[in-house]
Each structure stands twice: as structure tokens, then as C-alpha cells.
C-alpha positions, -999 to 999 in steps of 0.1 A, spaced: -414 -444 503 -409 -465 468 -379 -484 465 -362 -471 434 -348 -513 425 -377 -527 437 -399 -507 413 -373 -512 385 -375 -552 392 -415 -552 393 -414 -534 358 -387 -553 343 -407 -586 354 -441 -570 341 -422 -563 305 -410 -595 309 -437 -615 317 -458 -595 289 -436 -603 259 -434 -643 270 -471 -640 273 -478 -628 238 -488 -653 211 -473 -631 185 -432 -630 200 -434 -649 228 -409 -672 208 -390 -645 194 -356 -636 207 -360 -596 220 -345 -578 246 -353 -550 263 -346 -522 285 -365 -502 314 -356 -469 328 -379 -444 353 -407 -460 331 -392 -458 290 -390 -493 279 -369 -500 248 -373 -533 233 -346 -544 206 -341 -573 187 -357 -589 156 -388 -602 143 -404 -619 109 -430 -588 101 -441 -552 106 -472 -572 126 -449 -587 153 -431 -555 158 -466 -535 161 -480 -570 186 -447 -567 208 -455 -524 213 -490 -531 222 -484 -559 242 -467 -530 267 -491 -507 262 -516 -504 297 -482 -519 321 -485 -505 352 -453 -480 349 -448 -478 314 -446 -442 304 -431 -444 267 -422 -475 243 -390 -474 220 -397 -500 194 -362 -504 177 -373 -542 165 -359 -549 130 -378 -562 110 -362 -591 89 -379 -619 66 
């Protein structure tokens, strides 16, 4: 049986780890939720292009089931 917090942690670390990994908003300053696999990233970023890099950077997660990109984009 899955643990229910466990797999929230391991998604919430793989989101995580994803968006710090990206060259594109690694620096930016986004937050995000996870819940029974929707992930909803908020926040705001310099261009259209860094809203569209910080979706796809998601995209293929083990877990990940839907993406709510509510980035603003301001600049």
C-alpha cells in the first residue's frame, strides 16, 4: 500500500527539484502546489517564454497528472 504523504513529499520534491533545475526559472521566485497529482505553480516571471519553460519543465514527472500555470507574466 502507497503512503498517501509519502507520495505527496516525493512529488512535491520532484516539482521542486525540476523548477531549481531549469535554466529558464531556476532563479525566479514561484511557488507551487501539489494535490492527488494537479500541480499549480504561481508566482511571476519576465516573459511568456519562462511561463511556457516552467509548464514543460513538469511535463513527463512521475505523478503529474495536470499543470495549472497561473504565472504572471510581468516585464
Amino acid at each position: 500500500m502507497i503512503d498517501v504523504h509519502t507520495a505527496h513529499a516525493a512529488l512535491d520534491e520532484q516539482v521542486s527539484q525540476a523548477l531549481d533545475s531549469s535554466p529558464y526559472v531556476a532563479r525566479c521566485n514561484l511557488r507551487f502546489e501539489t494535490h492527488e497529482g494537479r500541480v499549480t505553480l504561481h508566482g511571476a516571471v519576465d516573459s511568456f517564454f519562462k511561463k511556457q519553460m516552467a509548464q514543460e519543465s513538469l511535463r513527463g514527472l512521475a505523478g503529474v497528472r495536470q499543470i495549472d500555470n497561473l504565472l504572471e507574466v510581468r516585464g
